[in-house]
One Martini backbone bead per residue (centre of mass of N, CA, C, O) as a GRO file, in nm:
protein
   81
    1UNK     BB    1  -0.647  -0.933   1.313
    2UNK     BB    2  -0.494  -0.949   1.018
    3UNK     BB    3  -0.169  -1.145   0.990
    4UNK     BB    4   0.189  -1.130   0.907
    5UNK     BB    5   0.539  -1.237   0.834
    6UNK     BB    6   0.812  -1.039   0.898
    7UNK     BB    7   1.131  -0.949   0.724
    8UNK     BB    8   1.412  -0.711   0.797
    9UNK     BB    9   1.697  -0.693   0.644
   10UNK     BB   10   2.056  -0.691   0.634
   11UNK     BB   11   2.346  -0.797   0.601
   12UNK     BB   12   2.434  -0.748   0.924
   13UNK     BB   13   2.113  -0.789   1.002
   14UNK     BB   14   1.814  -0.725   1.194
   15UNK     BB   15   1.560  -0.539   1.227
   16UNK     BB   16   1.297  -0.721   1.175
   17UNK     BB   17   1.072  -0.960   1.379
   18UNK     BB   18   0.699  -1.023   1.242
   19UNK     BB   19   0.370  -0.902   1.317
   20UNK     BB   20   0.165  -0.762   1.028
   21UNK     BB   21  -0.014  -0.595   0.895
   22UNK     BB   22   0.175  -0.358   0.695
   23UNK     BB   23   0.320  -0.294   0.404
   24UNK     BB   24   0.520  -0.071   0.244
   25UNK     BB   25   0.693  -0.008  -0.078
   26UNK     BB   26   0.951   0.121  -0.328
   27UNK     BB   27   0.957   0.033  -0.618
   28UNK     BB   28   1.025   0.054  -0.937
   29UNK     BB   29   0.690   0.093  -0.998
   30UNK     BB   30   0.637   0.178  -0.709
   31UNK     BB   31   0.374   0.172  -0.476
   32UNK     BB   32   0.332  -0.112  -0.233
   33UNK     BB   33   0.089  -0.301  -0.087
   34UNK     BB   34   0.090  -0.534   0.220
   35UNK     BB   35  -0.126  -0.785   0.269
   36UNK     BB   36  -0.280  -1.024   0.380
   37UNK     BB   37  -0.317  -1.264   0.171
   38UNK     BB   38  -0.062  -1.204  -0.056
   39UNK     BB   39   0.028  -1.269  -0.365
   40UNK     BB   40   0.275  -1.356  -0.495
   41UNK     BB   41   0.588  -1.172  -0.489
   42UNK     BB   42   0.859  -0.993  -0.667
   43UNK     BB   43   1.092  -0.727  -0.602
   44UNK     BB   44   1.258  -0.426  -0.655
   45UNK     BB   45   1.392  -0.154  -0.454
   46UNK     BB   46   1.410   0.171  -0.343
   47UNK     BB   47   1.519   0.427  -0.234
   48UNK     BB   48   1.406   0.462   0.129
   49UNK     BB   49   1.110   0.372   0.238
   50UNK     BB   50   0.950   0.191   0.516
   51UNK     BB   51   0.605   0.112   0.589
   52UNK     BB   52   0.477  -0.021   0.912
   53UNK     BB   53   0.246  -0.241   1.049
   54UNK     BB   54   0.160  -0.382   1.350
   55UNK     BB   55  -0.031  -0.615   1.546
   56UNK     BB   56  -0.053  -0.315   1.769
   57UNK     BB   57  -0.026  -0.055   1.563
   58UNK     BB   58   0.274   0.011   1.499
   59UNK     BB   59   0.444   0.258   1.373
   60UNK     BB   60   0.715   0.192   1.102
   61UNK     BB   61   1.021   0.308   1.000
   62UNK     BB   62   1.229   0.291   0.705
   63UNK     BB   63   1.595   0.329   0.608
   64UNK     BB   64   1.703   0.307   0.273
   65UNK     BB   65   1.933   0.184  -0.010
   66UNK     BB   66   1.757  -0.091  -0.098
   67UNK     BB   67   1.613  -0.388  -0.263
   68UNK     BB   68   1.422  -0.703  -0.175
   69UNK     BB   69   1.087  -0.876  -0.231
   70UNK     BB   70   0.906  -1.105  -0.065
   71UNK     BB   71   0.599  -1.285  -0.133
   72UNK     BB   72   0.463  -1.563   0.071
   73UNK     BB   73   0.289  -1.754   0.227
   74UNK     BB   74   0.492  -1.769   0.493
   75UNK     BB   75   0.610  -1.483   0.417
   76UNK     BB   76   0.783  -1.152   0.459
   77UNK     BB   77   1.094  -1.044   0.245
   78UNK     BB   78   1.345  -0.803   0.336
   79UNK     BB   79   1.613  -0.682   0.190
   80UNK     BB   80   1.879  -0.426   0.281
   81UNK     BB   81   2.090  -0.144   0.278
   0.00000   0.00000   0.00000
């Protein structure tokens, strides 16, 4: 299965670090999901969930209330409040 590294913060802590097939999370346009070598981009995210899927199939939600997602070659990052 072809996995991507992501990394989920807030300001004070580091929520997730690892690597995953699937992040969903809601943009303010709307829903996206990032899939291993999904193109560059970034955008701001709305109050909700992230809803990831691990390299091992563990499906895991996290809730939050806003942040920015960043998609580059070498990983995907999520800052979160």
């Amino acid at each position: 299965m072809s996995t991507f590294i992501l990394e989920i913060l807030t300001p004070d802590k580091l929520l997730f670090q690892g690597r995953a097939s699937a992040l969903s999370v809601k943009a303010v346009d709307g829903w996206l999901q990032v899939l291993p070598r999904h193109a560059n981009y970034m955008n701001l995210l709305t109050a909700g969930e992230l809803r990831l899927q691990t390299e091992d199939d563990t499906r895991l939600k996290i809730q939050h209330g806003g942040g920015v997602l960043e998609v580059s070659k070498e990983k995907v990052s999520v800052l979160v409040s």
